[in-house]
C-alpha positions in Angstrom: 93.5 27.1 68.3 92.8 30.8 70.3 94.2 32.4 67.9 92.6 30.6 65.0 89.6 31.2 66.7 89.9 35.2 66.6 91.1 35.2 62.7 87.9 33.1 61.8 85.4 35.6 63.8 83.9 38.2 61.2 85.1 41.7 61.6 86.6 40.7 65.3 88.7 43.6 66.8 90.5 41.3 68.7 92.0 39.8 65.5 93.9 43.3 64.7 96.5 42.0 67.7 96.8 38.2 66.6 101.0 37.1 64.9 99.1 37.6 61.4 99.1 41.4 62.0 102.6 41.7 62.7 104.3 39.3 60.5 104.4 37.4 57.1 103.4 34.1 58.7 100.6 33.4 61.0 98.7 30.6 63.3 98.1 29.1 60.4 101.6 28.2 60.1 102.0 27.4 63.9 98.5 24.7 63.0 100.3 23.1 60.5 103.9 23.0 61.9 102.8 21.3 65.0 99.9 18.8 63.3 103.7 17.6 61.9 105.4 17.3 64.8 102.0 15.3 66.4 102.2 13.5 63.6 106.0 12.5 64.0 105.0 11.1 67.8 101.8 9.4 66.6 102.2 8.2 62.6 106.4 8.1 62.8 106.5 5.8 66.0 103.9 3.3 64.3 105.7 3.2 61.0 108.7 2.5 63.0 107.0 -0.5 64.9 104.5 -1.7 62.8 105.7 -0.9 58.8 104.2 0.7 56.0 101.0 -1.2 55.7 99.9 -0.5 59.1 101.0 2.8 59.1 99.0 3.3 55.7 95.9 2.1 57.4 96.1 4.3 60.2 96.8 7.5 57.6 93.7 6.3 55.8 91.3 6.1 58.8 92.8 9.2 60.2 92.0 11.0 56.5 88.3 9.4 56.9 88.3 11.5 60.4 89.2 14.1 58.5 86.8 14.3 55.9 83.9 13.3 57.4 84.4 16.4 59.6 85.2 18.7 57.0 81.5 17.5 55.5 79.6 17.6 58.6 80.7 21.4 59.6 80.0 22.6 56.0 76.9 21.1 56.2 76.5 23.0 59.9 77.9 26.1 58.8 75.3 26.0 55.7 72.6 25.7 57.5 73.6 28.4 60.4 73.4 30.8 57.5 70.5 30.0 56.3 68.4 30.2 59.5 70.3 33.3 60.8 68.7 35.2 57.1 70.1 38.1 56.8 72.8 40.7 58.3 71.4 44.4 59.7 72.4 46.0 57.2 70.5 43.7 54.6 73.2 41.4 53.7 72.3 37.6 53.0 74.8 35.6 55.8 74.6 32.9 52.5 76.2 35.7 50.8 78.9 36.5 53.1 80.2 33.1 52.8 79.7 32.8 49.3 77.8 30.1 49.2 75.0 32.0 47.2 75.2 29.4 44.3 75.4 26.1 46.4 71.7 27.4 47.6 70.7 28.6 44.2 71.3 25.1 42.2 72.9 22.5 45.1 73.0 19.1 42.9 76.1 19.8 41.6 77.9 22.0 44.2 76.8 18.6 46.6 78.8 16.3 44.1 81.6 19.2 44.4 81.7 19.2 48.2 81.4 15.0 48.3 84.2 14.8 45.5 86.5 18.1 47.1 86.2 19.8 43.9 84.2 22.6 45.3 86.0 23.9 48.9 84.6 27.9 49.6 87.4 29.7 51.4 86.7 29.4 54.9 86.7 25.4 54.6 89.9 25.0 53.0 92.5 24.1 55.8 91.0 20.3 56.3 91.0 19.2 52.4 94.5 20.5 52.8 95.4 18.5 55.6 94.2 15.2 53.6 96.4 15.8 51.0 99.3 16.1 53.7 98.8 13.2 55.3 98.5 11.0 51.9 102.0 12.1 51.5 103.0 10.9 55.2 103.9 6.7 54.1 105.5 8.6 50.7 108.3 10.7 53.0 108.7 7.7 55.3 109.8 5.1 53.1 112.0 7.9 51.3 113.3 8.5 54.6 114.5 4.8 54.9 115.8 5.2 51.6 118.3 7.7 52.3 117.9 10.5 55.7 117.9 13.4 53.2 115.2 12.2 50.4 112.2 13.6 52.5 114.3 17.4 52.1 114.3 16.7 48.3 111.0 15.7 48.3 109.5 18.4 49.9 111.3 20.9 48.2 110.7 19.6 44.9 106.7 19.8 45.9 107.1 23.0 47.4 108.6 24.7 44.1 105.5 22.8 42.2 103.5 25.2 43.9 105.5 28.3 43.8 105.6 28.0 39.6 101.4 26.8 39.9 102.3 23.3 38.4 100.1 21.5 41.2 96.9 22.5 42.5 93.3 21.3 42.9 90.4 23.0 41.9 87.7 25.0 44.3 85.1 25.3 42.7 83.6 23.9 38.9 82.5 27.7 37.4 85.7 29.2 37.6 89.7 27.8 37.7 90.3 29.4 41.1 92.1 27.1 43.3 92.3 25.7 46.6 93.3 28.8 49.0 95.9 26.6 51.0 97.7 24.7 48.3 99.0 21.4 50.1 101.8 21.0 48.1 103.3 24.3 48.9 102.0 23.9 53.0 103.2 20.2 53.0 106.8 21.7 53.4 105.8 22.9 57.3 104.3 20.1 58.1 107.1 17.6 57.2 110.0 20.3 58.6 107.7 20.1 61.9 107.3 16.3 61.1 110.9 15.4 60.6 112.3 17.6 63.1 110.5 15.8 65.9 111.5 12.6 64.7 115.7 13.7 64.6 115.9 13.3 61.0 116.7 16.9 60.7 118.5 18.9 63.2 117.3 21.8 64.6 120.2 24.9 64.8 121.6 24.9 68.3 121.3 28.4 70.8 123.3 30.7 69.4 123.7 34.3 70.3 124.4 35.0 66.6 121.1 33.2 65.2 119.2 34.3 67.8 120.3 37.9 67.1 119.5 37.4 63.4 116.1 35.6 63.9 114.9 38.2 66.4 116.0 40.8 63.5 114.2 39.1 60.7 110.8 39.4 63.3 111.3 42.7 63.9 112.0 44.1 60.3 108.9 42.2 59.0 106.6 44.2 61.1 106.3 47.7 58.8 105.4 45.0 55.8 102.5 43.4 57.7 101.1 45.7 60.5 97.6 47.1 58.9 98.9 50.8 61.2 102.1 51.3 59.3 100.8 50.3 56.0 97.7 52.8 56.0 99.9 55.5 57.3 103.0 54.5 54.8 102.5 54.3 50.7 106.2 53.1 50.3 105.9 50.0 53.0 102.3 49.5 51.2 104.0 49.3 47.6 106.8 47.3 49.1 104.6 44.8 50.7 102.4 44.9 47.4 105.9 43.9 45.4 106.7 41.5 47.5 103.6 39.9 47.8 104.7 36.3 45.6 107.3 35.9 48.5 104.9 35.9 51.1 101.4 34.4 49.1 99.5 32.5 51.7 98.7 30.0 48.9 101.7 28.9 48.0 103.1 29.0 51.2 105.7 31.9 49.8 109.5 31.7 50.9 109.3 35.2 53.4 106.3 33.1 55.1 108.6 30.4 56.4 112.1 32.5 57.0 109.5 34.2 58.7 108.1 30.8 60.4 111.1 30.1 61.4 112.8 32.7 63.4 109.6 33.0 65.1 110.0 29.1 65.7 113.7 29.8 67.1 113.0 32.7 69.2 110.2 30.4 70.8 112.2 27.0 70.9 114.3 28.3 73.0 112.8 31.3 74.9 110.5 28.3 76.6 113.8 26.5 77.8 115.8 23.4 77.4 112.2 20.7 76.6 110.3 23.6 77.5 110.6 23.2 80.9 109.6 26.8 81.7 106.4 26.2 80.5 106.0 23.5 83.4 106.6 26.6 86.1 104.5 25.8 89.3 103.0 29.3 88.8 101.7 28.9 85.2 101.5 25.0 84.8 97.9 25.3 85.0 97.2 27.5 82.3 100.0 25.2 80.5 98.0 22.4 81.3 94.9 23.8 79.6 96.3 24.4 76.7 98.1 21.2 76.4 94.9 19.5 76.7 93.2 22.4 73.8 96.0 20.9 71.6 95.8 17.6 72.6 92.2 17.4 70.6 93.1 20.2 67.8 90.7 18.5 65.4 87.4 18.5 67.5 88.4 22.3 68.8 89.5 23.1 65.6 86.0 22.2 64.2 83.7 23.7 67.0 85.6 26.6 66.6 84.8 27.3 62.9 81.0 27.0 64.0 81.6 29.1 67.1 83.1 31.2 65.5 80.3 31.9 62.7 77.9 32.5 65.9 79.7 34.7 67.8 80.2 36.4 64.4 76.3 36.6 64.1 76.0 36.8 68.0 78.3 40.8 67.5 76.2 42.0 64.6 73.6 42.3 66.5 74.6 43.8 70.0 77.2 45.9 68.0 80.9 45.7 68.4 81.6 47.7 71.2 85.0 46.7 73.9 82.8 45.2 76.1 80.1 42.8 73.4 83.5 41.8 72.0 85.7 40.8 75.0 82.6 38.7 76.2 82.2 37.2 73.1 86.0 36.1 72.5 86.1 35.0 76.5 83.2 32.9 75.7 84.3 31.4 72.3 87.7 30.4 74.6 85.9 29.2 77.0 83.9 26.7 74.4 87.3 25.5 73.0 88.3 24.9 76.2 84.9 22.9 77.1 85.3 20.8 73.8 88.9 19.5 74.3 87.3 18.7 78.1 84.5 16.9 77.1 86.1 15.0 74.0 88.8 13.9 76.3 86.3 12.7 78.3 84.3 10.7 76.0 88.0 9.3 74.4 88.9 7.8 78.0 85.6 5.8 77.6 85.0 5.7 81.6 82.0 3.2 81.3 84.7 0.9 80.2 86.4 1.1 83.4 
C-alpha cells in the first residue's frame, strides 16, 4: 500500500527507489498476489463451510464494495481536478488525467463509467479486481472437480490474454483497452489464492532455488533500472525487444518468473510462518502494517486521492528533498490513520 502510494504520486522522486525500478514486476503484483491469498482465508474457508451459493453471495456483495468504491473516488478525483484548475506551468490538472473529454460532453462518458466501459488509466486496478473475483466460485468448483483444473484454467485465461483474445474496452472513441487486463492478472491472484489454501505446493528451501531465484532478481536489474538504461543503448534495445514478455497488461511471462523469485527469496528470508517478522524489536512496525493490510481496500482508495493531493500539494512548494520527504511521510502517515480509523468503525464499539 506504501509503495502503491509512491508509484501513484505525480513526478515523486521517491518512486525512482520503489521494486518497479529494479525489476520486471512491481507492487502491483505484490497487491494482487496477496488480495489472493486473503481471499483464500476469507472466500475459500466459506466455500468450504457454507457451499457455492453462499459463497457466490458473499463474491457478489464483496464486488458491490468494490464498485461502489471505484465510482465514488472517480467521482472525488474528478472533482479534485477540477477545483485545483490548472498546474504552474499552465497545464489543466483535467488534462493530466485525461479526463479532458468526460468534462467536455459527460452524458455518455457517465453511462461509460456506470457500465465499466470507460476506465482512464489511473482507475483501472479495481474494475480489474471485479472481474477476479467473478471468477473466484468458477475455480472453486473446478477445484472440487479435480485439484489441478484451477492450473488449467488459469493458464488457459492467461494465454487468452497474451494472444489479445479477451479484453474489455476503456473507453467508447477508441479500441484501447483496459490497462490491467484481468484475465492475464487473474493468474497471480489464483497462484496466491490457491497456494494459501494447499492446493498447490509451494517449492521447499533449497540452496539450489534459492541460488537461482536470487540470480533471476539480480540479472533483471540492467533491463528495468531507469540509470542503466539511459546510460546503456544495448540494455535499452534489449529491454525494448523484450518488452511482450514483460507487458504490464497482459501480465507478460518475465513479470511473474520475476514475481516469483522475488516471492521465494521473501517466503523464506522472513522464516519458517514468518516468524521473524514477529521479532520483539520490530513487531511494532509489523503490527502497523498488518493492520495497513488488513483494510487494503479503504487505504487502497484514500491513497489514490492522497495521492492526487500531495501530487498538487509538490507542484506548488517545488520538489525539493525536504517538500518531498514531508509529503511521502505524511501520505504514510494517512494510510496508516485510515486502516486505524476503519478498523475502528468495523469493531462497531457502540455495539459493545
Amino acid at each position: 500500500m506504501l509503495i502503491i502510494l509512491l508509484a501513484h504520486i505525480p513526478s515523486d522522486h521517491w518512486a525512482l527507489w520503489i521494486p518497479a525500478r529494479f525489476g520486471f514486476s512491481d507492487a502491483t503484483e505484490m497487491f494482487v498476489f496477496l488480495s489472493g491469498m486473503a481471499s483464500a482465508i476469507a472466500f475459500g474457508r466459506l466455500f468450504d463451510r457454507e457451499g457455492i451459493v453462499m459463497l457466490s453471495a458473499r463474491v457478489v456483495q464483496r464486488i458491490w464494495q468494490i464498485y461502489w468504491s471505484h465510482i465514488c473516488v472517480f467521482i472525488v478525483i474528478a472533482t479534485l481536478m477540477a477545483v485545483a484548475g490548472n498546474k504552474p506551468d499552465g497545464t489543466s490538472y483535467i488534462q493530466s488525467l485525461n479526463l479532458v473529454r468526460l468534462f467536455e460532453d459527460p452524458a455518455p462518458l457517465l453511462i461509460g463509467l456506470m457500465t465499466l466501459t470507460y476506465v482512464p488509466n489511473y482507475f483501472d486496478i479495481l474494475p480489474m479486481y471485479m472481474v477476479i473475483l467473478a471468477l473466484l466460485p468458477v475455480m472453486l468448483l473446478a477445484e472440487r472437480i479435480h485439484r489441478h483444473l484451477p492450473l488449467v484454467l488459469m493458464t488457459g485465461l492467461w494465454l487468452s490474454a497474451q494472444f489479445s483474445l479477451t479484453h474489455f474496452p476503456a473507453e467508447p472513441w477508441s479500441d484501447r483497452s483496459w490497462f490491467f487486463n484481468p484475465f492475464g492478472w487473474q493468474f497471480i491472484f489464483f497462484l496466491g489464492f490457491f497456494l494459501m489454501r494447499g492446493t498447490i505446493i509451494p517449492p521447499p528451501d533449497n540452496r539450489w532455488v534459492m541460488a537461482l531465484a536470487i540470480t533471476i532478481v539480480v540479472a533483471s536489474v540492467p533491463f528495468a533500472w531507469y540509470m542503466i538504461l539511459d546510460a546503456s543503448a544495448f540494455f535499452r534495445e534489449a529491454a525494448h525487444a523484450i518488452h511482450p514478455l514483460t507487458d504490464k497488461t497482459v501480465f507478460g511471462i518475465l513479470r511473474l518468473i520475476h514475481f516469483l523469485a522475488l516471492a521465494y527469496i521473501a517466503f523464506h528470508a522472513v522464516g519458517d510462518g514468518g516468524h521473524r517478522l514477529i521479532h520483539p524489536r520490530i513487531f511494532p512496525a509489523t503490527r502497523v502494517l498488518m493492520k495497513v493490510g488488513q483494510q487494503s481496500l479503504a487505504v487502497f482508495t484514500t491513497g489514490m486521492v492522497v495521492a492526487q493531493i500531495i501530487g498538487i500539494w509538490l507542484d506548488h512548494v517545488g520538489r525539493t528533498p525536504a517538500w518531498t520527504t514531508l509529503a511521502n511521510l505524511t501520505g504514510f502517515a494517512l494510510l496508516i490513520a485510515t486502516a486505524y480509523v476503519v478498523a475502528w468503525f468495523k469493531a462497531a464499539p457502540w455495539k459493545a
